[in-house]
C-alpha positions in Angstrom: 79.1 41.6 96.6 76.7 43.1 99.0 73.2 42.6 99.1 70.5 44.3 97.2 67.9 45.8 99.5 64.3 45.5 99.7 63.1 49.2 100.4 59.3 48.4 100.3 59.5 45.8 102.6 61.0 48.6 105.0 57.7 51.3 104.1 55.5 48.9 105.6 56.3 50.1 108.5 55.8 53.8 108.7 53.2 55.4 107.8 52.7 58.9 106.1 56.1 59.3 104.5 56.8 59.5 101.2 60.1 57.4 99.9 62.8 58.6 98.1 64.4 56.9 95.3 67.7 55.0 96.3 69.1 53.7 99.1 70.5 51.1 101.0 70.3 49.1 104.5 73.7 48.2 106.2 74.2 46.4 109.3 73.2 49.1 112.1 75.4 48.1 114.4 73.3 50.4 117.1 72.2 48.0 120.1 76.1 47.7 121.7 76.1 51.6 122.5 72.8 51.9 123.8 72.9 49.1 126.7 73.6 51.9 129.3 72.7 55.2 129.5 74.9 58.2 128.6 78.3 58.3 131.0 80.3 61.2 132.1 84.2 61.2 131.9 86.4 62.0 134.6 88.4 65.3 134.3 90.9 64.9 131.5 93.9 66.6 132.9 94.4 68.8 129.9 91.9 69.7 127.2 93.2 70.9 124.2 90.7 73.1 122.1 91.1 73.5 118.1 90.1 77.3 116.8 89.1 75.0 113.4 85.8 73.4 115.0 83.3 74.5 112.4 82.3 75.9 109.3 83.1 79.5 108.4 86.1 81.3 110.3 88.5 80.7 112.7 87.4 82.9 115.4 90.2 85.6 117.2 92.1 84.3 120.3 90.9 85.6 123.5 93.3 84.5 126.0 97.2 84.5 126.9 99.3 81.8 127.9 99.2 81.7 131.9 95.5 83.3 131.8 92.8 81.8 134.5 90.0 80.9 133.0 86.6 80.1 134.3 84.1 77.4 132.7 82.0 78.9 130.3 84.3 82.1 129.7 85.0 83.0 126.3 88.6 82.0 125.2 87.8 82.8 121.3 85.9 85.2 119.8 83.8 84.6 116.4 85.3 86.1 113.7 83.1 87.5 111.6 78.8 86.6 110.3 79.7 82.7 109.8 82.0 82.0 112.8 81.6 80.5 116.1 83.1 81.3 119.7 84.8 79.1 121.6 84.6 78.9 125.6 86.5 76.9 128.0 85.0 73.5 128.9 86.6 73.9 132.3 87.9 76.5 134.9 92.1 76.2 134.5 95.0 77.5 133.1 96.0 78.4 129.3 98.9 76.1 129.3 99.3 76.5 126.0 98.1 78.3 122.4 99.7 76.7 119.2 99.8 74.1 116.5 98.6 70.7 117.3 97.1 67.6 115.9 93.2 67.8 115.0 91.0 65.3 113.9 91.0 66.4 110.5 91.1 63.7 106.7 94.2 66.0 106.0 96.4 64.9 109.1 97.6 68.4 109.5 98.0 70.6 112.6 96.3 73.7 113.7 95.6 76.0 115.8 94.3 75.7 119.3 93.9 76.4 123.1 95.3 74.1 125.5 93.9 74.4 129.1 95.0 72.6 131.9 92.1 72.0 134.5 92.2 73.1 137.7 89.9 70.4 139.3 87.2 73.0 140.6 85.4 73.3 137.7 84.2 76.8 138.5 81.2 78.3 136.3 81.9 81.9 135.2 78.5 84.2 135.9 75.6 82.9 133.3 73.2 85.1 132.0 69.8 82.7 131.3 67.7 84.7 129.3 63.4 84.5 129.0 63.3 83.2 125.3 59.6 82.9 125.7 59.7 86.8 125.7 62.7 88.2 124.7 62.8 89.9 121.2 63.9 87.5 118.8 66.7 89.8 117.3 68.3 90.1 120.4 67.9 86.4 121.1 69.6 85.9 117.6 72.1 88.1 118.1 73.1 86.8 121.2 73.8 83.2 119.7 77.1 84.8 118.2 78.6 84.2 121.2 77.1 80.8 122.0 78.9 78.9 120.1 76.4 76.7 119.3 76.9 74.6 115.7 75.0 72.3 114.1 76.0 69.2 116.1 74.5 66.4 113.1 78.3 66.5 111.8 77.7 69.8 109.7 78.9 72.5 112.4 77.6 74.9 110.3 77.0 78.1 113.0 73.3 77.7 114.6 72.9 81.8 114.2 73.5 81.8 110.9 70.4 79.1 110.5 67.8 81.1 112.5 68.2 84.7 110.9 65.5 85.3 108.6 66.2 85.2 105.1 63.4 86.6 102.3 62.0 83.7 102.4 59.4 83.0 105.7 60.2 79.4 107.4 56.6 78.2 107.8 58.1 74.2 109.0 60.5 73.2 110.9 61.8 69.7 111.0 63.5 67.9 113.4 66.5 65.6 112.4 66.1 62.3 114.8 66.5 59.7 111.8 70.9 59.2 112.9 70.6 56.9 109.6 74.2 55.7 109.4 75.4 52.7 111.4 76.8 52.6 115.0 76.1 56.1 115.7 73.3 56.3 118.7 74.0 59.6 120.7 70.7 61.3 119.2 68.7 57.7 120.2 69.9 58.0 123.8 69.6 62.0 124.2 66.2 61.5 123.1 65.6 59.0 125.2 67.4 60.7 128.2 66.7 64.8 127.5 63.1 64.6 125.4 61.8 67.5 127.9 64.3 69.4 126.9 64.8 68.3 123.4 61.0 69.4 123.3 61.7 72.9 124.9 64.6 73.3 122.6 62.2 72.6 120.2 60.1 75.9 120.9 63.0 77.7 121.3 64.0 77.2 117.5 59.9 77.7 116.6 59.9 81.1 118.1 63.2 82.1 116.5 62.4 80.9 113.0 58.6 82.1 113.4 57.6 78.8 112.1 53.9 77.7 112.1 54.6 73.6 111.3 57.1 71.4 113.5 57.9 67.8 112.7 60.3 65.2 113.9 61.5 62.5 111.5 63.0 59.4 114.0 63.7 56.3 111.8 61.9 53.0 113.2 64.3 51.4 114.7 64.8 53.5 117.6 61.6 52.4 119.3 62.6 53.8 123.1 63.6 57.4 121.6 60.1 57.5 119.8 58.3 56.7 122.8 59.9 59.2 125.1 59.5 62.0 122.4 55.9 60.8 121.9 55.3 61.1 125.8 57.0 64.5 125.3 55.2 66.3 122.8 52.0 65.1 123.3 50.3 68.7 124.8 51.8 70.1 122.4 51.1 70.5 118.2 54.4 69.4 116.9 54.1 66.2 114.6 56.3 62.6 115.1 56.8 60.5 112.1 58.3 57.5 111.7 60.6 56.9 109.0 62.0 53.6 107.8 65.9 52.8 108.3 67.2 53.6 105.0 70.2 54.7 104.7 70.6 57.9 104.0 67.3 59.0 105.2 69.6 61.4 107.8 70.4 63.5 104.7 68.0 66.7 105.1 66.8 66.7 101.4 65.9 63.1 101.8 64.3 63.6 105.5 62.7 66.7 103.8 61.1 64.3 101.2 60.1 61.9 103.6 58.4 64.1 105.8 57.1 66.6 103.8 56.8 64.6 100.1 58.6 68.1 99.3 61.7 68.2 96.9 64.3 70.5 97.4 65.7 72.1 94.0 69.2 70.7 94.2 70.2 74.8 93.1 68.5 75.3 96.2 68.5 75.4 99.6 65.9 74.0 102.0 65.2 77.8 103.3 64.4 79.1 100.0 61.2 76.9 100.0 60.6 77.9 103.6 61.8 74.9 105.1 64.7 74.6 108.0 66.0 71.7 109.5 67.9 71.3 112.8 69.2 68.1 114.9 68.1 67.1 118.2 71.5 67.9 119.7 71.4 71.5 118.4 68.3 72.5 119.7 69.1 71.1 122.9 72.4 73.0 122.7 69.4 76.2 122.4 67.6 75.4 125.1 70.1 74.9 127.5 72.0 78.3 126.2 69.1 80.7 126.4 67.3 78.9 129.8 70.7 78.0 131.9 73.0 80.6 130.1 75.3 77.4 128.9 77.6 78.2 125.9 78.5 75.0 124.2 80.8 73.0 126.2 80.7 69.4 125.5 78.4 67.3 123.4 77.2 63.3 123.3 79.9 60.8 121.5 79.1 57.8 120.7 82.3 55.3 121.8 82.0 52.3 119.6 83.3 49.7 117.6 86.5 47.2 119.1 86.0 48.6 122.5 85.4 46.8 125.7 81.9 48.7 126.7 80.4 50.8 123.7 78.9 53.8 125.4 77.9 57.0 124.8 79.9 59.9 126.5 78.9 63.6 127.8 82.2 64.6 126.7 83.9 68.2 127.2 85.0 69.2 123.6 89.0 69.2 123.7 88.7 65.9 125.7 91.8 63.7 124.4 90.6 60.9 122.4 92.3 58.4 124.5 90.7 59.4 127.8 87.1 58.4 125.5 88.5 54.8 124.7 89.4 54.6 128.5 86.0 55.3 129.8 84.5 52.6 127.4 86.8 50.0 128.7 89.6 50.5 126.4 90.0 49.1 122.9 90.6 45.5 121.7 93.7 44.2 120.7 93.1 44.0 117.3 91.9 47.6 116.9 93.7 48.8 113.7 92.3 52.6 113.6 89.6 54.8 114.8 86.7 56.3 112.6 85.0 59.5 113.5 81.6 59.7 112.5 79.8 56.7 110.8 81.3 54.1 108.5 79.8 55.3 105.4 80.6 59.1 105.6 83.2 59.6 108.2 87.2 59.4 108.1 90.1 57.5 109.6 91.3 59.8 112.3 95.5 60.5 111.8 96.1 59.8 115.2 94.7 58.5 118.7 96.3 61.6 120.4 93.6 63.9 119.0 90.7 65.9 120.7 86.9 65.6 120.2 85.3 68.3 118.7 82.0 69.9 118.2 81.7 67.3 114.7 82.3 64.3 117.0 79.3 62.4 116.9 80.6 59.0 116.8 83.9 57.4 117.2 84.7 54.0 116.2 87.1 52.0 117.2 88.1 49.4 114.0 89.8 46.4 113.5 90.0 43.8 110.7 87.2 41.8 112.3 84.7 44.7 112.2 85.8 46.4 108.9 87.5 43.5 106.2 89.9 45.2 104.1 88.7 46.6 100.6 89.4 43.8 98.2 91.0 45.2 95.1 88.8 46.8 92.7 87.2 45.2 89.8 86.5 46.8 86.4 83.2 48.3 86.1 80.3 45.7 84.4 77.7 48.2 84.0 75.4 47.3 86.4 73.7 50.5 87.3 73.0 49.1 91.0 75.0 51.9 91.9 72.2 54.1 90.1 69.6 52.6 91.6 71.1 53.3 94.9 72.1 57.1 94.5 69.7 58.8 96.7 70.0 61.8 94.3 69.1 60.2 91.4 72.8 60.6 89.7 74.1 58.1 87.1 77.3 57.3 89.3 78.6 55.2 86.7 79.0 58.0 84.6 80.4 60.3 86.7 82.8 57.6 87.8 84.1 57.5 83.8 84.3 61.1 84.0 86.2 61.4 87.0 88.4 58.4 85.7 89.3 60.7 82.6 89.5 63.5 84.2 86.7 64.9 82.0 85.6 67.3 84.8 83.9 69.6 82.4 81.3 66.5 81.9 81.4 65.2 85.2 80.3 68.8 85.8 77.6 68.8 83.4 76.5 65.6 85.2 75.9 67.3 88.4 78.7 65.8 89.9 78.4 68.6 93.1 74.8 67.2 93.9 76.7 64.6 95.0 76.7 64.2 98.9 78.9 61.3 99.3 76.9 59.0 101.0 78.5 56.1 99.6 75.7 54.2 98.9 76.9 53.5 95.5 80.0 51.9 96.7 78.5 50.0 99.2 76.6 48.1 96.4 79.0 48.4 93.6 80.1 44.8 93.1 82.8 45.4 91.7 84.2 47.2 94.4 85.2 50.1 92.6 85.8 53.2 95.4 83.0 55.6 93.6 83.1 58.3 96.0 86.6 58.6 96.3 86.5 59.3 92.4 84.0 61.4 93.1 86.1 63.3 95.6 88.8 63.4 93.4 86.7 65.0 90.6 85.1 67.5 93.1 88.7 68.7 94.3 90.2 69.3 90.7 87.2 71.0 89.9 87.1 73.5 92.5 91.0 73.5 92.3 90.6 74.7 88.5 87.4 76.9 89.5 90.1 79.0 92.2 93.0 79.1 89.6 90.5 80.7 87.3 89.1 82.8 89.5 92.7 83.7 90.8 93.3 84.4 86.3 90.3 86.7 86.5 91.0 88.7 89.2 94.6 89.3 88.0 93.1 90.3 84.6 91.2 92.3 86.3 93.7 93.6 88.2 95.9 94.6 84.9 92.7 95.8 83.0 92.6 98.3 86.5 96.2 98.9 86.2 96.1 99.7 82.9 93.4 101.5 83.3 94.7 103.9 86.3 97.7 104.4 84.0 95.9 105.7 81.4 94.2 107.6 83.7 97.3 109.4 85.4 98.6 109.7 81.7 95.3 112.0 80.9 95.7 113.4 84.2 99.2 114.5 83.6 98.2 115.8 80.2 95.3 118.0 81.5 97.7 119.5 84.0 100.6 120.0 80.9 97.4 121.7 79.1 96.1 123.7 81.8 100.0 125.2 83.1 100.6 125.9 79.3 97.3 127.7 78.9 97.7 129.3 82.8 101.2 130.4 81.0 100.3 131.8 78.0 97.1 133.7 79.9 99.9 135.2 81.8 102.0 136.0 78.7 98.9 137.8 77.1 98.5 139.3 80.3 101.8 140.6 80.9 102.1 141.7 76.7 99.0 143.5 77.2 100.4 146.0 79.5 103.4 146.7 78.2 101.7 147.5 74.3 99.7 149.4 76.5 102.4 151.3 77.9 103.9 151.3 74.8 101.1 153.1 73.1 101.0 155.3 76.0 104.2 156.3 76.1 103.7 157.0 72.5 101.1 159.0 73.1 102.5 160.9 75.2 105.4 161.5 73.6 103.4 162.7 70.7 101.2 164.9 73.3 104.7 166.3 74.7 106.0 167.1 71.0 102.4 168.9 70.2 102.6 170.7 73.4 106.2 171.5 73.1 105.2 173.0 69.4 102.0 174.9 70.5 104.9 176.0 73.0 106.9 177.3 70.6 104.2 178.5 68.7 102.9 180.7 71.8 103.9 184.4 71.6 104.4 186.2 74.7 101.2 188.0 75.1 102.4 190.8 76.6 104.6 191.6 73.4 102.2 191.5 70.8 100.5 194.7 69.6 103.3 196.6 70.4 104.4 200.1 68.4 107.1 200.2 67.0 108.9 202.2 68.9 108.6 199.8 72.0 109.0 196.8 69.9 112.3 198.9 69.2 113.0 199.5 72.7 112.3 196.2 73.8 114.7 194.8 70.9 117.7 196.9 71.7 117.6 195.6 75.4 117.7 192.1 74.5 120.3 192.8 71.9 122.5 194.4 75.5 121.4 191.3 77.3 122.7 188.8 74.7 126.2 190.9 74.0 126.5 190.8 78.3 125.7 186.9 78.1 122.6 187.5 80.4 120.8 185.8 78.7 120.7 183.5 75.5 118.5 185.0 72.3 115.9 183.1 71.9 115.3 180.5 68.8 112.8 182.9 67.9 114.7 186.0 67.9 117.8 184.2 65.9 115.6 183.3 63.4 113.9 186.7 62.9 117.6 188.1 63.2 119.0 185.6 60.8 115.4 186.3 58.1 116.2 189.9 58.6 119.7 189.5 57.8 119.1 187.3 54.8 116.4 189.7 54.1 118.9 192.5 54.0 121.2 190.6 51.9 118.6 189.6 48.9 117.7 193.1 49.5 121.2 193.9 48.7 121.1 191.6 46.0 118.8 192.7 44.1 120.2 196.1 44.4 123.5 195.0 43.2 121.4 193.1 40.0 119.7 195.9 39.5 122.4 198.3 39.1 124.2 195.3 37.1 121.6 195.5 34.8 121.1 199.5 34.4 125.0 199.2 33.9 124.4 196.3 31.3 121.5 198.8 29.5 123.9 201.9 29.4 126.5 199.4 28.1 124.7 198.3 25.3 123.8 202.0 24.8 127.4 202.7 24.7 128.6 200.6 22.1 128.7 202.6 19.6 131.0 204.6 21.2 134.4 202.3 21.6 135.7 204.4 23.9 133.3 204.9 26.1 132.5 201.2 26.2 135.9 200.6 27.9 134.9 202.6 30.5 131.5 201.0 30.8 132.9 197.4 31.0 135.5 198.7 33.7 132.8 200.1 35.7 130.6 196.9 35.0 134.0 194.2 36.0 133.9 196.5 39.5 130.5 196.1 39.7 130.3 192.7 39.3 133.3 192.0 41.8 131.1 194.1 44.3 128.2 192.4 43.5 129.7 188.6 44.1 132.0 190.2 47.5 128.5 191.3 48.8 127.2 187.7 47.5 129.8 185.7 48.9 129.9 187.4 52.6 126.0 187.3 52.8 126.1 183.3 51.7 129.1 182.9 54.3 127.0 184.7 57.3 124.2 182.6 55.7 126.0 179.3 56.1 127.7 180.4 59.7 124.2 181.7 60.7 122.7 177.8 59.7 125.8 175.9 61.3 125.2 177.7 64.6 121.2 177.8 64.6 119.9 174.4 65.1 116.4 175.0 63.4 117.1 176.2 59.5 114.4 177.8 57.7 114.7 175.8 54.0 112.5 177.2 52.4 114.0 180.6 52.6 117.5 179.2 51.6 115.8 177.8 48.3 114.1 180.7 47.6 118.0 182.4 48.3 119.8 180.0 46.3 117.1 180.5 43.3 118.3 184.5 43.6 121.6 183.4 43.4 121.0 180.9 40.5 118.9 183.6 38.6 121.7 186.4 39.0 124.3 183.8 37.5 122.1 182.9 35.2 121.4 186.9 34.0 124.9 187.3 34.1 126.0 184.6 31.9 122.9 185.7 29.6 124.8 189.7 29.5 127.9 188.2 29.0 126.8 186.5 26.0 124.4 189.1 24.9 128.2 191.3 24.3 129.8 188.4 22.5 127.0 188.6 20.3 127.6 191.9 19.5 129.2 193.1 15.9 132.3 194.1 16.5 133.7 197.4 14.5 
């Protein structure tokens, strides 16, 4: 079981900081890397540069296999806001671009440059720039292609951090604490670089526009706080002292310290106008924007089962191997190598791997150094590991949760305000591996979080294909609607016309018929009013015309011809009746005479026989005068027929009349 820890016994010693609930006090482990001051590394004879290096994107590939490159020239672009560009540590050739072993927890290979110094180690042209002049926003913008990340193990991209948000930065603190064990490369570049840690320092001011600048160094790195004291003391930035807890590194937890200033754990430091950046980064600043360096190497700490722990200026790509070497090698008994500290960081997969912009620390391990984790115990309930959490958590519970797999709870326990510290395995004595529970949790939560995010976006998806269906139905039917109503405006159109024409042509017909009867109507004027005599004249020619076939009578003249003929005949007609019926009267004045009467019925019989011969030749030139004249006059042929009718009719009334008669 591990020790419990007496954190008031370590606030005696600082002053003006406020303490934070939690924490524990391992073994530093700090004095065997800081014997001798930082050592450079002979030329590696390749360096092999992964595009994964920190958070955000993996920036574009700049460079071809075979390509020269110069030291400092950009081999990979950032790739979009949160990205960050890689350069080449070295001048040398692109011997290589593809998958390769990274120091990763996952063990898997990526992506990345492999250059092959060329032993000059030539610059490409740098381009310092006056950041004590300069407009910020160009200064700003012009970290894009620095490549600068945070270098306190978050790598999160340094331009990112300085543009302004809505909220005003008004203090800027300065992350010296380096809290967990062995790790020592900010102790010695504060010892080693405070000038320019210091610069660096303004350079970050300016940018953020902050008003308040204080460093937090934890008190047991008594050389660094006297350099840094020697360093700032023209100048109005503020040193505390904090006490070694573990994890007073953290930036909530540094915040608190310096500042007595809790963060919202929805929250972000900026929101409540506070930023924090690592020694490292903002010498990384300074020596971008005065020397016109991009970020080429950093400080590593080489500890642990090594011959001569040191810390390294090490080229980023550097194999890890080549790092061992320069601190003497490793023991016998090393087992496995640990990058970052002992509490957060991770068992690298292999020794062939490079050091990247993360690498703060590597440790070499072995048995000796690290015992093996004794099997796990079940939990008692102690709550030590509750009154360790630095962010007030009941571990405990989350560790039931995450046991269950009740993430919903473990969720509702604010399981992400977790930071992994470890803390509460460290003094779990029971030896139960909390965080890795709690990493389990975390990953099945976020796991279920993208599967229902990836079900929402393929409902929505439907709901829009749906949607857009429904849309192109409506579409289509409008365009149905509006071709059937375009047709049947064209059908109304085109009936218009032709009633139109219709009723013209009906008109027009019926004009033609009128004019063709006011045609016939229309005497000759030149003909009427004319004597007798010329009427006469006139008459007799066109009678020689029409016998020599000059010229047809006119309907006119056959019908006056043909009226004057039937005229004629009822003329004739009556004549005949009338002498019929002064023949019938002298009859029936006769009868007394027998004789006599004979002779009256004789002459009567021839009288008759006349009378129909006349009667049957005019109906016979009546009828042939119809058949060949096209227009008949009707009403004259009733009024001819009644003639007819009435002289049978007076006939048939004499003939009876003399059968009435006595006979003698």
């Amino acid at each position: 079981m591990n020790a419990p820890i007496n954190i008031a016994s370590l606030l005696k010693k600082t002053k003006d900081v406020f303490r934070f609930h939690g924490g524990v006090h391992p073994p530093e482990n700090k004095t065997q890397s800081t014997q001798l001051p930082i050592g450079r590394l002979p030329m590696p004879k390749q360096l092999v540069l992964p595009l994964r290096q920190h958070v955000g994107n993996i920036p574009k590939t700049k460079v071809a296999i075979g390509d020269k490159v110069l030291k400092g020239q950009l081999i990979a672009e950032a790739e979009g806001a949160v990205s960050a560009a890689i350069h080449a540590p070295t001048s040398g050739i692109v011997s290589a671009i593809g998958e390769a072993v990274i120091p990763h927890p996952s063990g898997l290979p990526d992506h990345c440059i492999t250059i092959t110094p060329d032993g000059e180690d030539s610059w490409i042209e740098r381009h310092p720039q006056d950041w004590r002049t300069t407009d910020v926003d160009t200064l700003i913008n012009s970290l894009h292609l620095s490549g600068i990340v945070g270098l306190g193990g978050a790598t999160f991209p340094t331009q990112i951090k300085l543009r302004s948000g809505k909220t005003t930065i008004h203090t800027l603190v300065i992350n010296a604490a380096e809290c967990e064990p062995y790790i020592t490369c900010d102790d010695m570049l504060m010892r080693e670089y405070h000038e320019q840690i210091v610069n660096g320092i303004a350079v970050a001011k300016r940018l953020l526009g902050a008003t308040n600048v204080v460093i937090g160094i934890e008190d047991n790195k008594t050389e660094a706080i006297k350099a840094m004291r020697a360093a700032i003391a023209n100048t109005d930035i503020q040193l505390k002292i904090v006490p070694t807890i573990y994890p007073s590194g953290d930036a909530r937890r540094l915040v608190y310290l310096l500042l007595g200033q809790e963060v919202p754990h929805n929250k972000r430091s900026t929101e409540v106008g506070i930023q924090v950046f690592n020694v490292a980064t903002v010498l990384a600043l300074y020596r971008y924007f005065e020397f016109g360096e991009p970020a080429l190497s950093r400080v590593v700490s080489m500890t642990g089962n090594v011959e001569q722990p040191q810390n390294f200026e090490v080229l980023f790509g550097t194999p890890l191997l080549d790092l061992v070497k320069a601190a003497g090698g490793s023991k016998a008994d090393t087992s496995h190598y640990i990058m970052g500290g002992p509490m957060m960081g991770f068992n690298l997969p292999s020794e062939n791997v490079p050091i990247t912009k993360a690498a703060n620390c590597i440790i070499a391990a072995s048995p000796t150094l690290f015992e093996p984790t004794p099997p796990a115990m079940p939990c008692i309930r102690c709550s030590r590991c509750a009154d360790a959490c630095p962010v007030n958590l009941q571990p405990q519970e989350l560790y039931w949760f995450a046991k269950s797999d009740n993430f919903e709870k473990a969720h509702d326990y604010n399981l992400f305000d977790c930071i992994e510290c470890g803390a509460c395995s460290y003094v779990c004595p029971s030896n139960i591996p909390l965080v890795q529970y709690y990493r389990y949790a975390k990953s099945e939560i976020i796991a279920l979080d993208k599967a229902k995010e990836a079900a929402n976006i393929a409902r929505e998806r439907n709901e829009f294909r749906l949607a857009r269906i429904e849309r192109e139905k409506q579409e289509r039917a409008g365009k149905h609607a509006a071709r059937a109503q375009g047709a049947k405006a064209a059908e109304t159109s085109h009936d218009a016309p032709t009633a139109n024409d219709k009723q013209a042509a009906i008109a027009a017909a019926i004009a033609r018929a009128k004019a063709q009867k006011n045609a016939d109507n229309i005497q000759p004027q030149n003909t009427t009013n004319l004597s007798a005599s010329t009427q006469a004249e006139i008459d007799e020619i066109n009678a020689r015309r029409v016998a020599a076939g000059l010229t047809k009578q006119s309907p006119i003249e056959v019908n006056a011809d043909k009226q004057a003929k039937i005229a004629a005949a009822v003329a004739r007609a009556k004549s005949q009746k009338a002498e019929v019926d002064t023949l019938r009267q002298n009859a029936d004045n006769q009868t007394k005479q027998p004789v006599a009467d004979i002779e009256k019925q004789a002459k009567i019989n021839a009288a008759i026989e006349r009378a129909k011969t006349l009667k049957a030749a005019a109906a016979k030139e009546t009828v042939n005068d119809v058949n060949t004249q096209p227009v008949i006059d009707l009403d004259k042929q009733a009024k001819i027929d009644a003639a007819i009718a009435r002289a049978k009719a007076q006939k048939a009334a004499a003939l009876k009349a003399k059968e009435n008669q006595p006979k003698e």
